[in-house]
Structures are given as C-alpha cells and as structure tokens.
C-alpha beads as a LAMMPS data file, in Angstrom:
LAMMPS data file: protein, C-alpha beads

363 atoms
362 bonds

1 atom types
1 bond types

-500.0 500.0 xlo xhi
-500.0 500.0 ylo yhi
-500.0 500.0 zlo zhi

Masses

1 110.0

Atoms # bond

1 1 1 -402.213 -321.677 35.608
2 1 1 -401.250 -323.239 38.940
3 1 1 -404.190 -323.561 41.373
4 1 1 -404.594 -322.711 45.099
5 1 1 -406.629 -325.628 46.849
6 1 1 -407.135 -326.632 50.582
7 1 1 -404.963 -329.355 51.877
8 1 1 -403.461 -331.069 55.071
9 1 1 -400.465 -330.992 55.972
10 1 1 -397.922 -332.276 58.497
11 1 1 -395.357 -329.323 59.584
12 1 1 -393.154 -331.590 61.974
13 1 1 -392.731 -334.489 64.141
14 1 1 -396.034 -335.765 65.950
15 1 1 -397.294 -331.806 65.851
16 1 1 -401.153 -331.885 64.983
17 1 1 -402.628 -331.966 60.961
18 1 1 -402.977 -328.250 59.309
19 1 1 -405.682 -327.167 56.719
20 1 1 -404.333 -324.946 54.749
21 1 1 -403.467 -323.784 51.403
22 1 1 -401.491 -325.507 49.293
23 1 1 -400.214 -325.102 44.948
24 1 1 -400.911 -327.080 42.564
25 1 1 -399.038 -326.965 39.213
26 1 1 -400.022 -327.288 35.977
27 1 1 -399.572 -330.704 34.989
28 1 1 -396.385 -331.386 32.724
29 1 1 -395.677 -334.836 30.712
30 1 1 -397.229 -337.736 31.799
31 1 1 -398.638 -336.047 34.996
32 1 1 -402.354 -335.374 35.956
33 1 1 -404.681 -333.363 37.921
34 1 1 -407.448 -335.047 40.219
35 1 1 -410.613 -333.860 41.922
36 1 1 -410.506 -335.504 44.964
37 1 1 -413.701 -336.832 46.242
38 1 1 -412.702 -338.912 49.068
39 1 1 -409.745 -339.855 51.037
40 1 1 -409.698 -342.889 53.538
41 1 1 -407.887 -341.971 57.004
42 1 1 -405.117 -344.630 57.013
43 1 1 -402.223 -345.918 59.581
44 1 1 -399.555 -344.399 57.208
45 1 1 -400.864 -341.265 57.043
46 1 1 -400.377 -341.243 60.861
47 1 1 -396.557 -342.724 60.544
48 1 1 -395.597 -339.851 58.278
49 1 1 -397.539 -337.346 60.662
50 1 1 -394.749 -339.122 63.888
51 1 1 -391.523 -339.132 61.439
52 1 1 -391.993 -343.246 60.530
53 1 1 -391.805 -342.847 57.132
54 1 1 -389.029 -339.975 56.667
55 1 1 -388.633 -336.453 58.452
56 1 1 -388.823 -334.704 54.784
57 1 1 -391.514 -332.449 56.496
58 1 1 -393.918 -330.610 55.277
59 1 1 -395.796 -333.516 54.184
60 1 1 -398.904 -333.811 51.928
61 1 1 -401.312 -336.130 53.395
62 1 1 -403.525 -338.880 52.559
63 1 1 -403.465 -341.350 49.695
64 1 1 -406.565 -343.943 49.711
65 1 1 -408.557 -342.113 47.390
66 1 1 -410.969 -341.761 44.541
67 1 1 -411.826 -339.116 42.556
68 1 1 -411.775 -337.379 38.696
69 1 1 -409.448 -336.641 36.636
70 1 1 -409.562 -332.462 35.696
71 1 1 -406.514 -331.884 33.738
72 1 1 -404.253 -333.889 31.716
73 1 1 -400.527 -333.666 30.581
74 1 1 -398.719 -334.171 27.380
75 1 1 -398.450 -338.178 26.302
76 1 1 -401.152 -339.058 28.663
77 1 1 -403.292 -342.164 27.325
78 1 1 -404.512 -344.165 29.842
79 1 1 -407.382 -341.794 31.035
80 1 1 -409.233 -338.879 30.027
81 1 1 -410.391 -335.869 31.509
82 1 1 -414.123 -337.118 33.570
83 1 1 -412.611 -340.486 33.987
84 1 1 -413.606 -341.621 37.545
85 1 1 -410.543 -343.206 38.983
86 1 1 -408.797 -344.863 42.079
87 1 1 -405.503 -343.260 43.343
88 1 1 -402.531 -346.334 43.539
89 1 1 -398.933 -345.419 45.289
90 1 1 -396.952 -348.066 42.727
91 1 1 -397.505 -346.814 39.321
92 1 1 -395.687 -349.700 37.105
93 1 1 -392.468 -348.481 35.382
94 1 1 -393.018 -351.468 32.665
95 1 1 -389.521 -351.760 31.747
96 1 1 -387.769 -353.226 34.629
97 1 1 -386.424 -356.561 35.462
98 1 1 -389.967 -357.616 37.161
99 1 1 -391.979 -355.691 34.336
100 1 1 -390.060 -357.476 31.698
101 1 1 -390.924 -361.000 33.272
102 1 1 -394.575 -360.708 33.511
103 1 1 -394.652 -359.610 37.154
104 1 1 -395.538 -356.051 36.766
105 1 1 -396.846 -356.452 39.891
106 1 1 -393.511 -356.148 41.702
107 1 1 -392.270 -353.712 39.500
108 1 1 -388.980 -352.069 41.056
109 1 1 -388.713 -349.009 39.085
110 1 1 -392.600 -347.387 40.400
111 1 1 -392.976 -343.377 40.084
112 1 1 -394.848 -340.727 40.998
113 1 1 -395.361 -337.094 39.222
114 1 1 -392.186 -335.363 38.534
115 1 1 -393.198 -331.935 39.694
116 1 1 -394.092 -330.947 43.501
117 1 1 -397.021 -329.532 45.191
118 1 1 -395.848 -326.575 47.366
119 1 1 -397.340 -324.164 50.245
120 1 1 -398.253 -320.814 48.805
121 1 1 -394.414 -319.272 50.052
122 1 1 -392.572 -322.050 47.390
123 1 1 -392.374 -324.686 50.134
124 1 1 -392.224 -328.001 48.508
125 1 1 -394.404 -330.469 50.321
126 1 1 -393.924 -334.547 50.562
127 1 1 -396.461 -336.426 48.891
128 1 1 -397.597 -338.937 51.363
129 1 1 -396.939 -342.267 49.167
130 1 1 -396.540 -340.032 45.831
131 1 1 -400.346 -338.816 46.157
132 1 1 -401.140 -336.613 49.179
133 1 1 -404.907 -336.598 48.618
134 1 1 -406.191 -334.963 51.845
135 1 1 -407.090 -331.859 49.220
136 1 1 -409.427 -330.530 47.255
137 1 1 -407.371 -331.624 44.238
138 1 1 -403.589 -333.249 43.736
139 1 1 -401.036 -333.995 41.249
140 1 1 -400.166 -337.804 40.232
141 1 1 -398.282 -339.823 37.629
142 1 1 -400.753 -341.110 35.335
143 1 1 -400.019 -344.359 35.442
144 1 1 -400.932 -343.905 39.509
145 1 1 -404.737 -343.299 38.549
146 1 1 -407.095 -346.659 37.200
147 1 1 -410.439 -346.087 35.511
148 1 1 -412.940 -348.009 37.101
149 1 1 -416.881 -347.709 37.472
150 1 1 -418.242 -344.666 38.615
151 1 1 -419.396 -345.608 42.218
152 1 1 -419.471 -344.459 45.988
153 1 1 -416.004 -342.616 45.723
154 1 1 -415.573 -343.287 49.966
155 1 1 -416.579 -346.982 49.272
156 1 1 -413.767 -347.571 46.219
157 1 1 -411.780 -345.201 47.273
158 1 1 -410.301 -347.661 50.042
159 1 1 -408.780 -349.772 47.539
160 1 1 -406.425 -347.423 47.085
161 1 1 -404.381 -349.264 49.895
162 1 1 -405.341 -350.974 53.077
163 1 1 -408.161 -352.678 51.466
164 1 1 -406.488 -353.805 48.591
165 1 1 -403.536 -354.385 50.757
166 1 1 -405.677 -356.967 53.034
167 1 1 -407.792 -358.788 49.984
168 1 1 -404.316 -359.065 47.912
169 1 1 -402.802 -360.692 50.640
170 1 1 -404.871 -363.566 50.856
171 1 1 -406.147 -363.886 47.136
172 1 1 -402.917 -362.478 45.564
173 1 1 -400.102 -363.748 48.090
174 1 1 -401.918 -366.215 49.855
175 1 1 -403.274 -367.993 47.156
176 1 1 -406.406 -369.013 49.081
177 1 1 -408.996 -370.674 46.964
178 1 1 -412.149 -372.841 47.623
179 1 1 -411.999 -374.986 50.607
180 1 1 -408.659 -373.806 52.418
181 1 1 -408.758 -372.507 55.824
182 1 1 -407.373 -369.369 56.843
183 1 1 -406.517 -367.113 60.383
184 1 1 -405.766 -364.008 60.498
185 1 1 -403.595 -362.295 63.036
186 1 1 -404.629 -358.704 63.821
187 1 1 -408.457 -357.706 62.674
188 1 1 -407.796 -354.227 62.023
189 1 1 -408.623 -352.159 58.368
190 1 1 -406.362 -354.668 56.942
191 1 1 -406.833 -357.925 58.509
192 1 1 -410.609 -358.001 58.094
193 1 1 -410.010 -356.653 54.708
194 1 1 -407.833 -360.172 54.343
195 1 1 -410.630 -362.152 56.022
196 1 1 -413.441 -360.699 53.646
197 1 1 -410.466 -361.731 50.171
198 1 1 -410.623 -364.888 51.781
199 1 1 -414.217 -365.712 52.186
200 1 1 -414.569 -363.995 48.975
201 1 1 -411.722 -366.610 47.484
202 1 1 -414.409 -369.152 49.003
203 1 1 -412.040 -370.338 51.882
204 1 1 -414.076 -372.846 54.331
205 1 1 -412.663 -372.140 58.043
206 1 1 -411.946 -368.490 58.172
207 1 1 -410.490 -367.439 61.999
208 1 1 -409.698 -363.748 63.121
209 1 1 -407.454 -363.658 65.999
210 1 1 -407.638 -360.133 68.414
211 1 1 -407.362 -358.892 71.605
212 1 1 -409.887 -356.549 71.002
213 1 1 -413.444 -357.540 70.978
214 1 1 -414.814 -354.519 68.770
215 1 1 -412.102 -355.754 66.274
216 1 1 -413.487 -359.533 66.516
217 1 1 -416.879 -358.411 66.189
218 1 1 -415.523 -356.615 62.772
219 1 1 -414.203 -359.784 61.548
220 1 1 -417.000 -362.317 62.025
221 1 1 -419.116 -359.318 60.406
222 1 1 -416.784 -359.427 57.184
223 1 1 -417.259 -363.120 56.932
224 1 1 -414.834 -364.928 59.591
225 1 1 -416.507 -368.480 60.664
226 1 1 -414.763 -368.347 64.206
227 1 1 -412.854 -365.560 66.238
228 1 1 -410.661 -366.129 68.908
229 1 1 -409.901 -363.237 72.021
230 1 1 -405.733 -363.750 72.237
231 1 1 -405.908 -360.918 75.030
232 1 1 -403.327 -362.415 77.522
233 1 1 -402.896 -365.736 75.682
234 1 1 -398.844 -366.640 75.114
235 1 1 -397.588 -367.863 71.371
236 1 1 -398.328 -371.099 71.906
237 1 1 -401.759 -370.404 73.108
238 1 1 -402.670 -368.528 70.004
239 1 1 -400.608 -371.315 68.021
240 1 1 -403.036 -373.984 69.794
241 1 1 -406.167 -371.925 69.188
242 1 1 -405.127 -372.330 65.207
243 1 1 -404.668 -375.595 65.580
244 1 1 -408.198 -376.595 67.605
245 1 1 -410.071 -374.921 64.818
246 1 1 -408.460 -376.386 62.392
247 1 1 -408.556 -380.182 62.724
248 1 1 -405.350 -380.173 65.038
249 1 1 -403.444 -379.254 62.099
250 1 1 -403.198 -375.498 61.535
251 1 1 -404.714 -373.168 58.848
252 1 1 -403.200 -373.316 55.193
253 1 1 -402.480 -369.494 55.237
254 1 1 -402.029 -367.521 58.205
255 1 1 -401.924 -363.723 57.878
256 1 1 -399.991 -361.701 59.993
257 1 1 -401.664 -358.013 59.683
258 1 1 -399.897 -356.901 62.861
259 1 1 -396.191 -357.206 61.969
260 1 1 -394.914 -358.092 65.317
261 1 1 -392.023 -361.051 65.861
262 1 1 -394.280 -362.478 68.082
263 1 1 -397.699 -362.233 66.019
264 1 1 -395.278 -363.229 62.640
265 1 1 -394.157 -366.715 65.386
266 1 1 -397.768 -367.372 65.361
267 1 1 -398.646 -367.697 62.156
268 1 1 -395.133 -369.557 61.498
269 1 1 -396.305 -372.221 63.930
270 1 1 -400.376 -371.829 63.563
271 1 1 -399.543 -373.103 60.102
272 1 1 -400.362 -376.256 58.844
273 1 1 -396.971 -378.241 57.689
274 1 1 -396.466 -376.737 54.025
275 1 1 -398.795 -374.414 54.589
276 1 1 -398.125 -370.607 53.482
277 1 1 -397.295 -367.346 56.096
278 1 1 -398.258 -363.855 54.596
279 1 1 -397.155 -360.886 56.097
280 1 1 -398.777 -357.794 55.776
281 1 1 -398.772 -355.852 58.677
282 1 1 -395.344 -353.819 58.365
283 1 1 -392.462 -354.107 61.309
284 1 1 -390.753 -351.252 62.369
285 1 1 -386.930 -350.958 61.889
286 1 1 -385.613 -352.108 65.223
287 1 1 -387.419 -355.399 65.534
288 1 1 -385.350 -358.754 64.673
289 1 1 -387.066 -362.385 64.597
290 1 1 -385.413 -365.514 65.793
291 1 1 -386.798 -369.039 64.510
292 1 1 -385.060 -372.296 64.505
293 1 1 -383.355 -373.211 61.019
294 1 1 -384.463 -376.767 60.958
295 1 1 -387.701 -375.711 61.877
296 1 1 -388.382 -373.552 58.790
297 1 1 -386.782 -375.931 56.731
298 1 1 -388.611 -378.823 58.418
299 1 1 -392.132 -377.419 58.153
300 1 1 -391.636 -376.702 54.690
301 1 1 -393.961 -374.026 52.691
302 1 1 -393.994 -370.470 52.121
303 1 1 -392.775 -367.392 53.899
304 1 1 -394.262 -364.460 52.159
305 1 1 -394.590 -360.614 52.149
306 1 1 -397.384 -359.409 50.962
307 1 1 -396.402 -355.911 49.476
308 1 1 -399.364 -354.077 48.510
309 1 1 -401.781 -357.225 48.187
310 1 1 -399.125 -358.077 45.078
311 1 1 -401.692 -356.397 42.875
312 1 1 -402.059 -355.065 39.728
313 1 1 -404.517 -351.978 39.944
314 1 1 -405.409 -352.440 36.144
315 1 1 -406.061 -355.555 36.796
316 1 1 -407.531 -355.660 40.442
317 1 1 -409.039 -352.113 40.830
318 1 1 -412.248 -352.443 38.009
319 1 1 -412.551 -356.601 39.143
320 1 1 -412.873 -355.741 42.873
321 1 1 -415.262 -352.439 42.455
322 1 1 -416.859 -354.636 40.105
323 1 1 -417.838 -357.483 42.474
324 1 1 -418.800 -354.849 44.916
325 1 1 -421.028 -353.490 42.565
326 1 1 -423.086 -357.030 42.362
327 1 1 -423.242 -357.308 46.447
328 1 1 -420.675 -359.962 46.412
329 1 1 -417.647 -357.796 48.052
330 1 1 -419.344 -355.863 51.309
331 1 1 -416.531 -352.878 51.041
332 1 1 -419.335 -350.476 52.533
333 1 1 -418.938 -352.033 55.837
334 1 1 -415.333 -351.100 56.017
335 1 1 -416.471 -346.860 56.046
336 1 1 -417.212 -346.539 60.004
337 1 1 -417.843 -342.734 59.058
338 1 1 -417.341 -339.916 56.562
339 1 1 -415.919 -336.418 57.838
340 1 1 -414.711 -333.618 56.508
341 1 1 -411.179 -332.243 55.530
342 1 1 -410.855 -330.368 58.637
343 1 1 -411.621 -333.969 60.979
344 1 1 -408.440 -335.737 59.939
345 1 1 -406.807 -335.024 63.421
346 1 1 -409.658 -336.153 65.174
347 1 1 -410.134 -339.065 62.901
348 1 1 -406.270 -340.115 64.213
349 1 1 -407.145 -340.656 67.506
350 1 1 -410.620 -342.584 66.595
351 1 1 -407.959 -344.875 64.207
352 1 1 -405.665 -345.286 67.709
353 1 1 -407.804 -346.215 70.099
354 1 1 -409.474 -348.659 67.809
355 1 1 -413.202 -346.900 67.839
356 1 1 -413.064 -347.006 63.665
357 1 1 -412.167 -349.316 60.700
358 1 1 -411.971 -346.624 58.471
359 1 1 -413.046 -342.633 58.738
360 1 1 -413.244 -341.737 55.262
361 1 1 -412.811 -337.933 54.190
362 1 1 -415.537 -336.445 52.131
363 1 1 -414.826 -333.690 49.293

Bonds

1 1 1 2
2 1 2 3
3 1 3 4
4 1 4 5
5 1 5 6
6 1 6 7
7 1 7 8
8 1 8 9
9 1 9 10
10 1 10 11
11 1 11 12
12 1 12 13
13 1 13 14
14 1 14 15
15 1 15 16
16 1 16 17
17 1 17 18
18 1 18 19
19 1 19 20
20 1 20 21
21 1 21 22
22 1 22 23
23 1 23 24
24 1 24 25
25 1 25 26
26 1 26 27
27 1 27 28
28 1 28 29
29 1 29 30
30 1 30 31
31 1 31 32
32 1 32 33
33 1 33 34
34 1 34 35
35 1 35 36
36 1 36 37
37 1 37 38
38 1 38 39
39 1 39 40
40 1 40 41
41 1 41 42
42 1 42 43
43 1 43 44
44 1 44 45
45 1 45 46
46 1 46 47
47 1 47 48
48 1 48 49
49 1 49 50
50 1 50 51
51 1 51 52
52 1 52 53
53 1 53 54
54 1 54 55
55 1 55 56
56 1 56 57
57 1 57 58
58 1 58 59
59 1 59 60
60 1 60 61
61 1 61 62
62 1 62 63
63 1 63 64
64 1 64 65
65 1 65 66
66 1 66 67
67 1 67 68
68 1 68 69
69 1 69 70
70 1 70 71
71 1 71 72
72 1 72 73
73 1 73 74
74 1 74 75
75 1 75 76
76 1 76 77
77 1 77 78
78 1 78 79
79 1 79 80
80 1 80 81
81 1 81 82
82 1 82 83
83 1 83 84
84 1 84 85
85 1 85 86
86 1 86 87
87 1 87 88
88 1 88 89
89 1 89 90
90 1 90 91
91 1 91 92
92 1 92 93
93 1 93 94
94 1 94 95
95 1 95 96
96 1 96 97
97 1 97 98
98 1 98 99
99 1 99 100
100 1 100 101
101 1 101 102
102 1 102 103
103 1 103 104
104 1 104 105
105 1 105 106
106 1 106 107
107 1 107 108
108 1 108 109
109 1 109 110
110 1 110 111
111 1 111 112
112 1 112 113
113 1 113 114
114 1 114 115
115 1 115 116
116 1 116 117
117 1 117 118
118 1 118 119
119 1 119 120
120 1 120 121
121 1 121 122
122 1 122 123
123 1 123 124
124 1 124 125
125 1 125 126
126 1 126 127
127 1 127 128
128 1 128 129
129 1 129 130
130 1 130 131
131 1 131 132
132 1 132 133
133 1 133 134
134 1 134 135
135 1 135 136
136 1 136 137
137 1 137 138
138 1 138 139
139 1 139 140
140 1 140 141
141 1 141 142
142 1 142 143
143 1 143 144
144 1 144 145
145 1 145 146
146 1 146 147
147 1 147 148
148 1 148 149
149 1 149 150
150 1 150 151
151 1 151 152
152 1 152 153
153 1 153 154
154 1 154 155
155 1 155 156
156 1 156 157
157 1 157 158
158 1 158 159
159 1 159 160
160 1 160 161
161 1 161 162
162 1 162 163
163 1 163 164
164 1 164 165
165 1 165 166
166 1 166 167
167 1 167 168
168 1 168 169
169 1 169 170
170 1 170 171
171 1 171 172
172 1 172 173
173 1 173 174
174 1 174 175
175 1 175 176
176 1 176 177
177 1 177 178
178 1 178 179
179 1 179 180
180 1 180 181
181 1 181 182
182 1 182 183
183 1 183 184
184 1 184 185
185 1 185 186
186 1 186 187
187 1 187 188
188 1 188 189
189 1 189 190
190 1 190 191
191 1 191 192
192 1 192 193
193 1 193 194
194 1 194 195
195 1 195 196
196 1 196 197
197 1 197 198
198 1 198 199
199 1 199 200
200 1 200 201
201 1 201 202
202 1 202 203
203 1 203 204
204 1 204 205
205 1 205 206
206 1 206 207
207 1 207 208
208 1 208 209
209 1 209 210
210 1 210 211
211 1 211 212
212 1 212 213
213 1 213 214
214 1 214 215
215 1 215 216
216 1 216 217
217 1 217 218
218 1 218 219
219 1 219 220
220 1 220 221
221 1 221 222
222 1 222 223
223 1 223 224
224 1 224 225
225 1 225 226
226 1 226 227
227 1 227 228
228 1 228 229
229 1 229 230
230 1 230 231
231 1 231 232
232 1 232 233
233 1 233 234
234 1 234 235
235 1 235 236
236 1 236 237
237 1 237 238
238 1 238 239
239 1 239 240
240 1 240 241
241 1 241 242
242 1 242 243
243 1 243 244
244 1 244 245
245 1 245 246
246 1 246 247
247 1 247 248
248 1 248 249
249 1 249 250
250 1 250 251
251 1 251 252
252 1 252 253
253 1 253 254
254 1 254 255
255 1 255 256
256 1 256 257
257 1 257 258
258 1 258 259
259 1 259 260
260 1 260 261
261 1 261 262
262 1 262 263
263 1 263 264
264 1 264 265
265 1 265 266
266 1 266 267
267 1 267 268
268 1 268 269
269 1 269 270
270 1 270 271
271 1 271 272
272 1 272 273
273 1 273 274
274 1 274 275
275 1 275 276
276 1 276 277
277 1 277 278
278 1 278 279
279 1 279 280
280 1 280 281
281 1 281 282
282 1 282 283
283 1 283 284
284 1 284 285
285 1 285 286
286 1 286 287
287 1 287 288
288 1 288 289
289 1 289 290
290 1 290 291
291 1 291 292
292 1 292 293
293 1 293 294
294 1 294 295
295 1 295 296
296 1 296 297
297 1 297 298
298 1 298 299
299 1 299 300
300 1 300 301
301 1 301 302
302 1 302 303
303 1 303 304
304 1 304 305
305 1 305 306
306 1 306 307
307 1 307 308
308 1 308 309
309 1 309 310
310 1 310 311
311 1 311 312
312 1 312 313
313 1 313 314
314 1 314 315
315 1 315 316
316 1 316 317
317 1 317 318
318 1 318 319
319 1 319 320
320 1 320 321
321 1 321 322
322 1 322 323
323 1 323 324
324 1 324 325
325 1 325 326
326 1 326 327
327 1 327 328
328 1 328 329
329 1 329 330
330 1 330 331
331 1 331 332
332 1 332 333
333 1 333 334
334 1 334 335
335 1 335 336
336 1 336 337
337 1 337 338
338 1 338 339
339 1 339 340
340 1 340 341
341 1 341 342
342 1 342 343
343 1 343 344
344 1 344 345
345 1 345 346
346 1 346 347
347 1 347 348
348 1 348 349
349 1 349 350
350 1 350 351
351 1 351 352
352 1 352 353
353 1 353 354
354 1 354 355
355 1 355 356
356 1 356 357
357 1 357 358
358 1 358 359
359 1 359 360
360 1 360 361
361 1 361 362
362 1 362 363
C-alpha cells in the first residue's frame, strides 16, 4: 500500500521550503523504498528551490543521503531489505557506449525510479537529482542505492554528492598521487572536500585559495599545507600566489570548486606547464570564457570536468566509508551541525552566508 510520509518541498520560484505530506508508492520493478536517516543540506538543493535546475515545481528535496532499505521491487539484486546504504544521483545504465568501454563511470544512459512521489491531492513532485531525500522515506532506482558499512548515517551520508564530488575530483579526475602539489580555488563543502582527496592521495604542497577566512580556516583544518586570502587580489595575483608556493612553477592540479571564468583563468594559469585543470564547481548558463589558443595549446596538459568526482559508487562508496572508518578520511569534520526536517530553510541561509560546511538533516 502506498505510504504517507513527511517531506520538503519546493512549491515555486525562490518561495520558502514546506514540510508536508507527501506519497510514496509501492515500489514496482527494479525500484526501492528507503528509510531515510540523514540528508546533507547541499547548494543544489538551494538551485532547484530559485528555478536553476528546471521550473518543474513542486520539487522533492534533498539528495546527499544515507539510510535503509524497507521495501524492495521485483528483479532487485543488488541489496536487500536492512541493507544500510548511500543514496547516488547516476545510477549506471551498463549498456551504453561508456558502460560498454569500461568507463561506467561516465555512463550516459543513468536513471532514476520509474514511478513518482506525489502530494496527497495526485500532484507529482520532482525528485531533486532522482532522490528527493528531505523525507522520512523515498523512492529510488536500485541501482541509485550502494551497500556500504553500517556507520554515522550524517557522516557517510555526504558522499552522496559534494563530498564525493570534491575527493573524486582530485583522486579520480585529478589524478593526484604522492608528492604532487595541488591548489584549490574556492574552500567551500566541495573544495575542502578536494583538499582532504588530495592529502589523502598523499599530495606534498596542498594550497586553498578564499576570500573568506572561516573558509581558509576549513581548509588548513582538512589538511591544506598553506592558504592564501585572494579577497581583492586580481587573476594574476592569485596566479602569482600559485606560483610562490610552488617553486615559481605552479601546482600540478589546480581545482576550480567555484566555477567562475575568472576563478577557471586561475587555475589555467596557476598551473604548472603540463599540469592538469579540474573543474568542479558548476557555471551557470550565461557565462562564456575567453583564453588565448596558443596559450592552451602552448602550456600543454589537461582541461578537465570533474562530473561527480568521475566515480563509481560501487567502487568508491564502501573504499571511502571504509578509510573513514580507520581515522584516515576525517569526513566528521565536514557535519558543522545536525537539524531537523523542519530546519532546512534555515539551514539555506547558514549555507549562503558561509556560517556552515555542511548542516546535515537528522531522521
């Protein structure tokens, strides 16, 4: 029978979050039910709430979560019902053109469940990112829930995106390994998420690069060796600070978890010649970047995007909660607090002004 839970919802452009009722169906083939035990407040969450994403309002919110499975569908095999699982947004198809050549990882063809959650009237509501997990339970594909160990469900439950988002950029896209040196651009959920995969990855120079100070004393916490205050500073300021801290030659990787042209300039030119770009903050529609030809071709390298961290969560999801599990990954540090469903409004504006890396919601 389909269940009534409490959920949060977005009704229209930039109006405030709802609790309120919301349906859940029984769930059909290849589709399953999860007790949600936590749910990290994330940036996206807030773009679908102000029409970034799509104006297919009412959405469903939230989608960095952990939690149970309760019910199962027919031809489910991948987990049971008890199974202690993260929440992914890119369950792998594993029969298109990127699945078939070993790269499930950018798999084109990525689903979510085939039924929809709806408000008590019928109302079909907008998954945010094919989960919508600010509830007491929600619907998913299977293939969009990974067994891992049972642990601190608002801890793990960040790998669900900006976490894994940030360490997959520099382990997955980045490449970092032993020895390289690293800055990253914008020390926000993300970016320090990307400077604790990098000192994780055993990178030697590790610099965060903010103009706010909170957000710098964040990064150096979550293992960056220097910081550098780019309030005021022009590009080729920043560009220079790279360079100083790096020998005079720029970092191997630069992240860019702010998405700006100018922040994405930066890392272009804070690079060290052949060394790799990752971006990972995401631009908005309107902006366009404008770099000399010969200069990308004479620097040489890598221009990446970094979508998702590139990850695998079969892969990534039990490795990463298993390292945290041993003391070696410090993902507690990223929960600033843990509210309840009815604070996700108030945990926006704590996420604008900066005051938080993550508020996590608590079921």
């Amino acid at each position: 029978m389909p269940q009534t839970v409490k959920g949060v919802i977005s009704r229209s452009k930039g109006a405030p979050v709802e609790l309120t009722d919301i349906v859940i169906p029984d769930p059909g083939p290849g589709e399953v039910i999860v007790d949600v035990k936590s749910c990290g407040v994330c940036h996206t969450d807030f773009h679908y709430r102000e029409g970034g994403i799509s104006d297919d309002y009412p959405f469903l919110l939230g989608h960095e979560s952990a939690g149970v499975v309760a019910e199962i569908g027919e031809g489910v095999t991948n987990v049971e019902v008890g199974d202690f699982v993260i929440l992914n947004w890119r369950a792998i198809c594993g029969d298109c053109r990127a699945c078939r050549r070993g790269e499930p990882w950018y798999c084109f063809a990525t689903h979510n469940a085939s039924q929809k959650m709806t408000l008590p009237d019928g109302t079909e509501l907008e998954a945010a990112l094919g989960i919508g997990s600010f509830a007491e339970k929600t619907l998913v594909a299977a293939g969009q829930c990974t067994k891992v160990p049972e642990s601190d469900p608002a801890v793990v439950g960040l790998l669900g995106c900006g976490m894994m988002a940030g360490i997959g950029a520099a382990i997955n896209t980045g490449e970092v390994t032993r020895g390289k040196t690293v800055a990253v651009i914008g020390c926000g959920g993300v970016g320090c998420a990307a400077i604790a995969g990098s000192a994780l990855a055993g990178a030697g120079t590790i610099i965060g690069l903010d103009i706010d100070e909170k957000k710098l004393d964040w990064a150096k916490d979550l293992g960056a060796t220097d910081v550098v205050d780019t309030k005021g500073m022009s590009e080729d300021e920043v560009v220079a600070a790279i360079q100083e801290r790096t020998g005079g030659f720029g970092a191997d990787v630069v992240i860019d978890a702010v998405g700006l042209p100018a922040t994405w300039r930066q890392a272009f030119y804070g690079r060290d010649l052949a060394g790799t770009v990752v971006l990972v903050g995401v631009p908005t529609p309107e902006m366009e970047l404008t770099v000399p030809l010969l200069d990308v071709f004479g620097r040489g390298g890598r221009l990446k995007s970094s979508w998702y961290g590139d990850c695998l969560p079969a892969r990534d999801f039990p490795m990463l909660v298993d390292l945290y599990q041993q003391d070696r990954l410090p993902l507690e540090k990223f929960v600033s607090e843990r509210i309840g469903i009815g604070d996700v409004e108030a945990a926006f504006d704590k996420m604008a002004e900066g005051r938080v890396l993550r508020s996590v919601v608590e079921l």
